[in-house]
N, CA, C and O atoms as a DFTB+ gen file, in Angstrom:
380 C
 N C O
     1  1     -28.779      14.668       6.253
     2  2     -29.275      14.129       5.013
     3  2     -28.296      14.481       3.889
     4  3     -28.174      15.685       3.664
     5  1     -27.569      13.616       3.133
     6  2     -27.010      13.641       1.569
     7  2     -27.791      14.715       1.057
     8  3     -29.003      14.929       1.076
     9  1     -26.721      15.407       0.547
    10  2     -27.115      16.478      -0.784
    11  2     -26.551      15.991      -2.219
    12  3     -25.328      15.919      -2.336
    13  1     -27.198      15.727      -3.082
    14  2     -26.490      15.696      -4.161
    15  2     -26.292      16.822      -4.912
    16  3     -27.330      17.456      -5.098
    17  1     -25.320      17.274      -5.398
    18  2     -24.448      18.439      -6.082
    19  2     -24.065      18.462      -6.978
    20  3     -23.565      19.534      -7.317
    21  1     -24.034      17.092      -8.144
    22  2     -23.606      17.446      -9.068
    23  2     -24.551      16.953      -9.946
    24  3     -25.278      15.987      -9.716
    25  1     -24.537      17.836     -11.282
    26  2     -25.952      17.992     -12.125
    27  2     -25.100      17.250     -13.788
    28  3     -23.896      17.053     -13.954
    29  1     -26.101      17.020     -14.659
    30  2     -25.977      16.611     -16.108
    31  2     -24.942      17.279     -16.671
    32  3     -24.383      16.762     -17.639
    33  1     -24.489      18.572     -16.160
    34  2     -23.525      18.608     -16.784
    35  2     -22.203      18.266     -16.477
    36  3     -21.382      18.146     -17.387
    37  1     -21.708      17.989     -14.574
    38  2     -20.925      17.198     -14.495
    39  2     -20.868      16.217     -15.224
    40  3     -20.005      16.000     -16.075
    41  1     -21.948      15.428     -14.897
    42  2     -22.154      14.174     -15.578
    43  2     -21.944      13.477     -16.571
    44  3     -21.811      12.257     -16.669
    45  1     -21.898      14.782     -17.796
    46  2     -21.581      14.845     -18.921
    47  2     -20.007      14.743     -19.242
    48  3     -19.433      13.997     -20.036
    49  1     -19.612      15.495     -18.579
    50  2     -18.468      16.160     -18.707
    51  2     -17.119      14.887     -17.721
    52  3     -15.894      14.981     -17.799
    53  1     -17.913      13.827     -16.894
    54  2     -16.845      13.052     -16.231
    55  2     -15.734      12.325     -16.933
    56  3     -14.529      12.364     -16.681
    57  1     -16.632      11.380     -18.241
    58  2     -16.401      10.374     -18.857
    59  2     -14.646      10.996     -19.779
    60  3     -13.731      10.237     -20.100
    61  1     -14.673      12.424     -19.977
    62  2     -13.576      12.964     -20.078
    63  2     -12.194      13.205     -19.249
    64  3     -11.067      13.346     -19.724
    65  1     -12.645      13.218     -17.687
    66  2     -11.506      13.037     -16.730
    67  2     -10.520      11.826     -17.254
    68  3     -10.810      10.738     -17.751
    69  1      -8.959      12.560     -16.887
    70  2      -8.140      11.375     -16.633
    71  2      -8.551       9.692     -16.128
    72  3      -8.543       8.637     -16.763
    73  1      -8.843       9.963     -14.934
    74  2      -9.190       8.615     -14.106
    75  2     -10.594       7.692     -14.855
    76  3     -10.924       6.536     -14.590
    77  1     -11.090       8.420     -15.615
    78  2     -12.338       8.011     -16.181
    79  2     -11.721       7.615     -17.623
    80  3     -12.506       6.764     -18.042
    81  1     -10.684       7.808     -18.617
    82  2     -10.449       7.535     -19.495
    83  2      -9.777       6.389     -19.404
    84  3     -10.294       5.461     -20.026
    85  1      -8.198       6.012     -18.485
    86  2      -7.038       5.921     -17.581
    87  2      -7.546       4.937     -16.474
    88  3      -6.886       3.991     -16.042
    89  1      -8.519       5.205     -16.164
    90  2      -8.722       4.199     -14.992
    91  2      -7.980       4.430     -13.611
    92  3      -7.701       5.582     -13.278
    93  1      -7.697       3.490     -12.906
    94  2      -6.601       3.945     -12.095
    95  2      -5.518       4.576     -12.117
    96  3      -5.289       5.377     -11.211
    97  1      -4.649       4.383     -13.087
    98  2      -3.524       5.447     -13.643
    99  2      -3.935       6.555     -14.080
   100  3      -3.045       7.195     -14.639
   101  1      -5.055       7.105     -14.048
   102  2      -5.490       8.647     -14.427
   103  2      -6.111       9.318     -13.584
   104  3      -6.505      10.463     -13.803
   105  1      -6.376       8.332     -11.894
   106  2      -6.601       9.066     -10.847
   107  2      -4.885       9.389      -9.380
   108  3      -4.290       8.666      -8.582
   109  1      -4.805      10.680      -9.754
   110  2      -4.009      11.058      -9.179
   111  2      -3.521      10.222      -7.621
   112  3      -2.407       9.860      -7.242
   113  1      -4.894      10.115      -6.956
   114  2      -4.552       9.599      -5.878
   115  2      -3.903       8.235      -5.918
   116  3      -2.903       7.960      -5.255
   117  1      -4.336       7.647      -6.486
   118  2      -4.277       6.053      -6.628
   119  2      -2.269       5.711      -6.082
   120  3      -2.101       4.817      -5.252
   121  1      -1.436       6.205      -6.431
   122  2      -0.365       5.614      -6.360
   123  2      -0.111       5.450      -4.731
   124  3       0.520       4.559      -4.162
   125  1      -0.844       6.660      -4.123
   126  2      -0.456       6.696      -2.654
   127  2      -1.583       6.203      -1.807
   128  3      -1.722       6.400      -0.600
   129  1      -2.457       5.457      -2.698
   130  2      -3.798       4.534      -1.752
   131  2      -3.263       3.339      -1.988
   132  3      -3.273       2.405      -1.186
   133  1      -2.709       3.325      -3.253
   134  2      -1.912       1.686      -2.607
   135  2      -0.978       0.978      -1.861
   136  3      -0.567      -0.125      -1.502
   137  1      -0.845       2.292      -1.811
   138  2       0.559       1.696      -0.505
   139  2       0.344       1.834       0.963
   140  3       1.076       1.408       1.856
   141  1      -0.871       2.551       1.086
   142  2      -1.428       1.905       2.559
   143  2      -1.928       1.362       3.084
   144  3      -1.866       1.496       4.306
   145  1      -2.644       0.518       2.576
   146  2      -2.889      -1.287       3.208
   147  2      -1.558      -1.981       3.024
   148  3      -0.985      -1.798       1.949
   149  1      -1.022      -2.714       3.887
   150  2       0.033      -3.780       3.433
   151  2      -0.882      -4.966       2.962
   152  3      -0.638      -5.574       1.919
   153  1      -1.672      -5.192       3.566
   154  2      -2.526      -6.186       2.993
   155  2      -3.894      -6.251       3.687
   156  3      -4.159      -6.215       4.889
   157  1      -4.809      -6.371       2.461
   158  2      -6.448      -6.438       3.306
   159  2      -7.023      -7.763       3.229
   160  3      -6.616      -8.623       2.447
   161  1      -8.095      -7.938       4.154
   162  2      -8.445      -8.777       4.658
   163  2     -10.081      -8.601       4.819
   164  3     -10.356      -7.530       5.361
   165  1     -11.186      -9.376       4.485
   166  2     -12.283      -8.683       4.618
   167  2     -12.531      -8.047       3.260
   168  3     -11.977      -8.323       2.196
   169  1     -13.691      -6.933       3.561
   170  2     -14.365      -6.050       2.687
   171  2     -13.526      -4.410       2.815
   172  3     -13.094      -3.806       3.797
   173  1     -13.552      -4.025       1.139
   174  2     -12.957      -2.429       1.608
   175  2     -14.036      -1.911       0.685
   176  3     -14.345      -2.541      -0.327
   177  1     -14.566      -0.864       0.994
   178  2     -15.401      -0.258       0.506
   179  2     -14.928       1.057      -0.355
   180  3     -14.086       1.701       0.271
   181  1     -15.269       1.633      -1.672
   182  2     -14.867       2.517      -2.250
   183  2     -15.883       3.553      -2.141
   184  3     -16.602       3.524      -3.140
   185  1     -16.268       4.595      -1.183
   186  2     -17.349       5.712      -1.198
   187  2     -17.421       6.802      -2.662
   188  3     -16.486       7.580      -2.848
   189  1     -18.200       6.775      -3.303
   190  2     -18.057       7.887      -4.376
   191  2     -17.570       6.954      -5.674
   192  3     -17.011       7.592      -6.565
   193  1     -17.666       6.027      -5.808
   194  2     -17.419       5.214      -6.762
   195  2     -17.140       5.356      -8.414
   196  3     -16.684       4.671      -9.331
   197  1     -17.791       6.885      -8.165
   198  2     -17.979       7.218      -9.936
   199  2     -18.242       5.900     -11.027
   200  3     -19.302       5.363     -11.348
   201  1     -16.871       5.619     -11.444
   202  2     -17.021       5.005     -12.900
   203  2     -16.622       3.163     -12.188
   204  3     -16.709       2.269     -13.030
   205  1     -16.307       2.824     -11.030
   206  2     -15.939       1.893      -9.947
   207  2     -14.735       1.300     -10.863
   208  3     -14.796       0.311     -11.593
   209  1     -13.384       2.342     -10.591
   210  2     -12.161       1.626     -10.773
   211  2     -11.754       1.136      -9.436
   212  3     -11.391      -0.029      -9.269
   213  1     -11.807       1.972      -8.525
   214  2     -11.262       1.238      -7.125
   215  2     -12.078       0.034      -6.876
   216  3     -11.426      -1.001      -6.736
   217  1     -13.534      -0.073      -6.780
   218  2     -14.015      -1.176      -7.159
   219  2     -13.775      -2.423      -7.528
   220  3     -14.192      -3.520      -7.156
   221  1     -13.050      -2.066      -8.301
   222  2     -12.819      -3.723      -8.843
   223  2     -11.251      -3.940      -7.999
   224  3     -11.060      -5.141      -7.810
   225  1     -10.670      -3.494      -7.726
   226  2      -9.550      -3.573      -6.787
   227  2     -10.077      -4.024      -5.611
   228  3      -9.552      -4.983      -5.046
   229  1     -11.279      -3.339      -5.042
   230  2     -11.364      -3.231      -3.846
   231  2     -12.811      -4.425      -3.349
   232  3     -12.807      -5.172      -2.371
   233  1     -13.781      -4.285      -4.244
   234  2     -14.702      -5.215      -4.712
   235  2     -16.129      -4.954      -3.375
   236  3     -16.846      -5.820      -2.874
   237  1     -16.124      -3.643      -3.155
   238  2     -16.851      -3.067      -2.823
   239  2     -17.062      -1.579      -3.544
   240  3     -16.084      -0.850      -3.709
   241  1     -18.451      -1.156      -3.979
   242  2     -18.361       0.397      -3.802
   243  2     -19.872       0.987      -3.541
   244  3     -20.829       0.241      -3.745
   245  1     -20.038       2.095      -3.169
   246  2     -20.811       3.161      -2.532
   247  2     -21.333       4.169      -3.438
   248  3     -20.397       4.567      -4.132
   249  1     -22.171       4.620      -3.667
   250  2     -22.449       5.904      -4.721
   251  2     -23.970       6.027      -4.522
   252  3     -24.956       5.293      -4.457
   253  1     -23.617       7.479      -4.450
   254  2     -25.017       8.771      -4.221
   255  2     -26.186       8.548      -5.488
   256  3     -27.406       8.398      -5.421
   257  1     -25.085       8.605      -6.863
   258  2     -25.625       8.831      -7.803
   259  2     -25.902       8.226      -9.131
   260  3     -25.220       7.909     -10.106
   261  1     -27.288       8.179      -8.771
   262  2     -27.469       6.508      -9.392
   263  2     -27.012       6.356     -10.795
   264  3     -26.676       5.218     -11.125
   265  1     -26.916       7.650     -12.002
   266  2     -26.143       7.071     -12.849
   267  2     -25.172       6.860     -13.168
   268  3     -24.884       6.418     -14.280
   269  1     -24.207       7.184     -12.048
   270  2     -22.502       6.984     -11.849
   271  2     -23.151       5.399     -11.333
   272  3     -23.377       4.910     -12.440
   273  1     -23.369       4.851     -10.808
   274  2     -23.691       3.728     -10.541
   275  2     -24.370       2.524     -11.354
   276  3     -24.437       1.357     -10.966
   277  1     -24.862       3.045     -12.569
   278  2     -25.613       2.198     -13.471
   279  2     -23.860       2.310     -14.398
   280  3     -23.403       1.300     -14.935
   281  1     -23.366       3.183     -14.419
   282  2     -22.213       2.897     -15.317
   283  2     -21.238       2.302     -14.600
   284  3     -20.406       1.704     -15.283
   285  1     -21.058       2.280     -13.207
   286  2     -19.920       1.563     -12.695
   287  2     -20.171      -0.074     -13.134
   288  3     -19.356      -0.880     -13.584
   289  1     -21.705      -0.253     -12.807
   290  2     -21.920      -1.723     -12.613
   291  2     -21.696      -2.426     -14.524
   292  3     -21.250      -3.539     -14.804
   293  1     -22.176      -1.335     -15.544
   294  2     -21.943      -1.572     -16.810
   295  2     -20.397      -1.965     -17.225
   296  3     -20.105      -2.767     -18.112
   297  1     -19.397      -1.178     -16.337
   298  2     -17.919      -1.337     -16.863
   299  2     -17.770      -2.361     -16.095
   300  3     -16.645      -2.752     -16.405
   301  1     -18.208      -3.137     -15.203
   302  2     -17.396      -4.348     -14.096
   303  2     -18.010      -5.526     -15.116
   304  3     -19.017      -5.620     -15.818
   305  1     -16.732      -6.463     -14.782
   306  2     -17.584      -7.721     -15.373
   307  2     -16.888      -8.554     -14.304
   308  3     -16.002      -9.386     -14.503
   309  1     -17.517      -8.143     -12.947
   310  2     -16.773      -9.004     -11.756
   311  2     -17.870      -9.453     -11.149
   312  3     -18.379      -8.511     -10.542
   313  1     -18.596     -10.623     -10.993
   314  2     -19.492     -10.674     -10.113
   315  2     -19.748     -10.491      -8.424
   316  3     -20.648     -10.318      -7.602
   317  1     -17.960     -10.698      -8.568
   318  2     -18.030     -10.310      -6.827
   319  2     -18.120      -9.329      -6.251
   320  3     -18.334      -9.177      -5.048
   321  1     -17.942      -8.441      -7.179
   322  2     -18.074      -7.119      -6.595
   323  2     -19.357      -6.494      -5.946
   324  3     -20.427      -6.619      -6.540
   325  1     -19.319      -6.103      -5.245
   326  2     -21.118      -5.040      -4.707
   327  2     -21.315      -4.130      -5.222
   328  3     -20.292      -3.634      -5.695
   329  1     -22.062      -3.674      -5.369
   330  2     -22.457      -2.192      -5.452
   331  2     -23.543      -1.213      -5.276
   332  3     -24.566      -1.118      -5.953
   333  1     -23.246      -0.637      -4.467
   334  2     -24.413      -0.262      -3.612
   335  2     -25.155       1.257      -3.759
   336  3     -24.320       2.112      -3.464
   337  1     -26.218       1.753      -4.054
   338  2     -26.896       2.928      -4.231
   339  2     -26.991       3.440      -2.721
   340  3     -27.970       3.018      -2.105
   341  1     -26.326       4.085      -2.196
   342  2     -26.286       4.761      -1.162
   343  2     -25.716       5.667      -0.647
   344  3     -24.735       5.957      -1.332
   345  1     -25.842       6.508       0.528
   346  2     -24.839       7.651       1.076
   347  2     -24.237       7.193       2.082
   348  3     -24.436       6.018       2.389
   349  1     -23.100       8.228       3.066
   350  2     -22.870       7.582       4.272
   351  2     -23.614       8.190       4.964
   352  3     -23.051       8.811       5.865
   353  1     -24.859       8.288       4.910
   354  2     -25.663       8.300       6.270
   355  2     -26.598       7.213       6.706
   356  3     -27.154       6.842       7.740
   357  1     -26.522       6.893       5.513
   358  2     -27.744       6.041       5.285
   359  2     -27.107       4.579       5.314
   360  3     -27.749       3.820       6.040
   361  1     -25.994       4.003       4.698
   362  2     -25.243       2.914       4.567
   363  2     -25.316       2.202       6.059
   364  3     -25.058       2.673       7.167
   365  1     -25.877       0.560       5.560
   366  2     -25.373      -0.357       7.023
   367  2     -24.168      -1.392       6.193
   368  3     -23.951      -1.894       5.090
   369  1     -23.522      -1.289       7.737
   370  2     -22.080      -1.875       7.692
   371  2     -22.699      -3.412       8.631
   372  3     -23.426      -3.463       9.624
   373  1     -22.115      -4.427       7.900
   374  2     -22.066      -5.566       7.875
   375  2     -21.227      -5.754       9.325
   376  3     -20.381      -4.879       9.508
   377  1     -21.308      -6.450      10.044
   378  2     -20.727      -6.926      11.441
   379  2     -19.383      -7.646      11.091
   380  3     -18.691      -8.131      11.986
């Protein structure tokens, strides 16, 4: 079973991160997640979605916590995108 772990004051305190100000250019990882797909095809899913910058790149995302998730879906103005209130235990994958 999902534990959730982080409390109001993470919460508080995200909207200040790099990647949360910055977007993709303020999440560290990002330069070396793009260069490993050569190219996708299908659905890619972003787990942990926070504020859903990979999201809109990726046009799937995943999240525990539903108000990282009421704000991902507030910053997208993509309709294609998903976004889904869930964990990976619980998540069904599409065939």
């Amino acid at each position: 079973m999902a534990q959730i772990i982080y409390d109001a004051t993470f919460f508080a305190k995200y909207p200040a991160l790099d990647r949360s100000v910055k977007g993709l250019d303020g999440a560290p990882e990002w330069p070396r997640l793009r260069e490993l797909p050569p190219s996708l095809s299908g659905n890619v899913i972003g787990f942990g979605c926070g504020f859903g910058w990979l999201a809109r790149w990726a046009m799937d995302a995943a999240q525990i916590l539903c108000n990282m998730l009421t704000l991902a879906r507030e910053r997208t103005n993509d309709n294609n995108i998903h976004h889904e209130l869930t964990d990976l235990d619980s998540i069904a994958f599409k065939d």
